[in-house]
N, C-alpha and C positions, 0 to 999 in steps of 0.2 A: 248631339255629338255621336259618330258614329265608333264602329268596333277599333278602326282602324288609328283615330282620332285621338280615344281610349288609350289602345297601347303604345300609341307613340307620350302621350305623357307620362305611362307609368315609365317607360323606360327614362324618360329623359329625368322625372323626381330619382329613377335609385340610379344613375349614374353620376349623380350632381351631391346626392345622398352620400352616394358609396366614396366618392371623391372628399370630402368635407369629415367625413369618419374614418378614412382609411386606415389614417395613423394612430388616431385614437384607440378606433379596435385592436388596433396590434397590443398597444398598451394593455387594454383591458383585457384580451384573452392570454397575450405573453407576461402580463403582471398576476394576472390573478393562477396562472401556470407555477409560477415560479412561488406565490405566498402559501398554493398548496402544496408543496413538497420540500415547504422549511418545516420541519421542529419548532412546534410551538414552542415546547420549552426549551431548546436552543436557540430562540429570540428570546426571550425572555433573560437568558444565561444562566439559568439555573444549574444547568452544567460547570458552571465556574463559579459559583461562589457556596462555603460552608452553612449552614443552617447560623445565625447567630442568637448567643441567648442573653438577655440584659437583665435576667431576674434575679431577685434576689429577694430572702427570708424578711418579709413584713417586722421582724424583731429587729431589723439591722436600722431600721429608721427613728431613731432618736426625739430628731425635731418632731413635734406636736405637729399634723397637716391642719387638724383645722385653725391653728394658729398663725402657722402662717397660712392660711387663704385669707385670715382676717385684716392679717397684717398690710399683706400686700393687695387687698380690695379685691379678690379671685373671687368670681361665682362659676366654680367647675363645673365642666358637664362630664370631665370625665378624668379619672387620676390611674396612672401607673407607675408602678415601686419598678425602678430599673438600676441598673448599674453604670457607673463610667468608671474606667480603671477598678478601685476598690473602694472606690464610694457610693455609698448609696445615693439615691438621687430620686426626687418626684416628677415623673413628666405630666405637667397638668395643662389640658386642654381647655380652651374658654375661645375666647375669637381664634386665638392664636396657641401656637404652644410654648410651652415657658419650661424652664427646667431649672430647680432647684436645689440645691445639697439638703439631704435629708440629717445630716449632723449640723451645719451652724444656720440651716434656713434662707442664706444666702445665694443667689442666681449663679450659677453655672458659667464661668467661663470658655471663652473658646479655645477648646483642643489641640495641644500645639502639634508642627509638622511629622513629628516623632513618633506620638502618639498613634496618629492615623495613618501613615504608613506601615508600623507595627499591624495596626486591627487591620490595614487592608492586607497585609500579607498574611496575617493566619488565616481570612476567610477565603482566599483564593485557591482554587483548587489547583492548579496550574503551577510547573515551577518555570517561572521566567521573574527577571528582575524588573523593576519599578523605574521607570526612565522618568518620571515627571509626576509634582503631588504639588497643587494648586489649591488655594485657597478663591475659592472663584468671586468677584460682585458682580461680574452678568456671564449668567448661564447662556450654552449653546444651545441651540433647538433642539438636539439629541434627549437635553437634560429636562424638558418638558413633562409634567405641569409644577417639577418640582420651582422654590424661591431662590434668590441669594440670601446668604452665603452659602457656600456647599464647597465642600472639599473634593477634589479629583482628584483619582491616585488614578494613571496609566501604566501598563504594562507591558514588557517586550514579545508579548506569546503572539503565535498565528494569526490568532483575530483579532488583536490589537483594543486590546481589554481595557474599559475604562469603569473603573467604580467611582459613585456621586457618594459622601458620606459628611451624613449629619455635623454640621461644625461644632457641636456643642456634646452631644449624646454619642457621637460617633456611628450612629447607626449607619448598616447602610441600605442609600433608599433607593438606587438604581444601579439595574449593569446594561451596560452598551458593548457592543461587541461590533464586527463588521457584516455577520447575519445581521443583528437586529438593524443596522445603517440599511443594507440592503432589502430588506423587509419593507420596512419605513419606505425609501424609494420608493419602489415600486406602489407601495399605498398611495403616496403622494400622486404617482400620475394616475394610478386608479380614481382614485376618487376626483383628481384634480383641483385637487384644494392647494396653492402651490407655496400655500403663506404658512399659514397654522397646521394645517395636514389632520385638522379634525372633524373638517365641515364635509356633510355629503350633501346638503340640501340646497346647493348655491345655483344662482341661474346660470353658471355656466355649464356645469353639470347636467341640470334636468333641461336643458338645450338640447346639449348632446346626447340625450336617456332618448327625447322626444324624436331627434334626428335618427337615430338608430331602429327607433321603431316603425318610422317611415320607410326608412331600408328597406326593414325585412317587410313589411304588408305590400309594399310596391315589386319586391324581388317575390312572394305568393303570386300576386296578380300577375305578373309577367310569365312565372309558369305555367299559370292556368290558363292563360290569353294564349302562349304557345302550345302549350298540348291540343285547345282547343281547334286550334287553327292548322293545326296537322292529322286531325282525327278525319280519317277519310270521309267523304258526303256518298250516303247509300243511293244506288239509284230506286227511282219507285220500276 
């Protein structure tokens, strides 16, 4: 195969290349553009919500804990003394988490709407009011990896602020904002994951890792073919 031969294929692989990635690329350099000049921690929204503290004095717990773990058949891997309103409370982790009143050793009821719009508004940093406090059984993609139940308290401020909060314990265990929407986005078409937005290892992805690298080793070779081929011939 000769020179000429040569570069008519590398051209015709990175214009079929460049064609097939075009849009992609735009993605990948106008997404990864855009996640580098968010605030990590304004995705996250650590700017909008109060530090929250659930502790309280190991004296305040009454019920016996190893008592009730016998009772209720619990092999802990891990116990924390927390509070809900003004009761103390065991949050004990095993497959799952459980929550317990630490005065009569009975399960935790779920937190009425009252409740948790109260705790979402003192930990909001923000003054706008609460337009919407759900009780959720299927979470949106936003609220990922947490379960159902979960309580959604929304609010009317700029970014359009949503706290996920524990239905039982009240904690809370996510904030969503319109950065963190948009963040996300653009992840999603970075990575191209368009389902779960977790996965970067997918054949569709490392198609396109592979396609792009063909671009660029084809877009070298066609420089070097061209400078080549314009580098004057000395006479002897």
């Amino acid at each position: 195969m000769n020179w000429i031969t040569y570069y008519r294929w590398n051209r015709w692989l990175h214009k079929w290349a460049g064609l097939a990635l075009s849009l992609q690329l735009l993605f990948w350099i106008g997404g990864g553009t855009i996640m580098a000049s968010l605030d990590i921690d304004e995705v996250h929204g650590d700017h909008l919500r109060h530090p929250q503290s659930l502790q309280l004095a190991i004296a305040d717990y009454r019920y016996p804990l190893n008592a009730l773990l016998v009772e209720h058949g619990l092999n802990a891997k891990q116990v924390a003394f927390i509070s809900v309103g003004n009761e103390p409370v065991y949050k004990i982790v095993t497959d799952q988490v459980s929550y317990f009143s630490a005065v009569s050793g009975q399960p935790m009821p779920t937190l009425d709407k009252q409740y948790i719009t109260d705790t979402a508004r003192s930990l909001f940093t923000q003054t706008a009011d609460i337009t919407s406090a759900e009780l959720l059984q299927e979470l949106p993609m936003e609220a990922r990896p947490l379960r159902p139940p979960m309580w959604r308290v929304d609010f009317a401020d700029k970014d359009n602020t949503s706290f996920y909060l524990h239905p039982i314990s009240g904690e809370l265990q996510r904030v969503r904002s319109d950065i963190w929407r948009l963040f996300d986005f653009v992840w999603m078409l970075h990575i191209m994951d368009y389902d779960e937005r977790d996965d970067f290892n997918h054949p569709l992805l490392v198609a396109f890792a592979a396609s792009a690298l063909l671009f660029t080793l084809t877009g070298v070779m066609l420089l070097y073919q061209t400078l080549v081929a314009r580098r004057p011939v000395r006479k002897k």
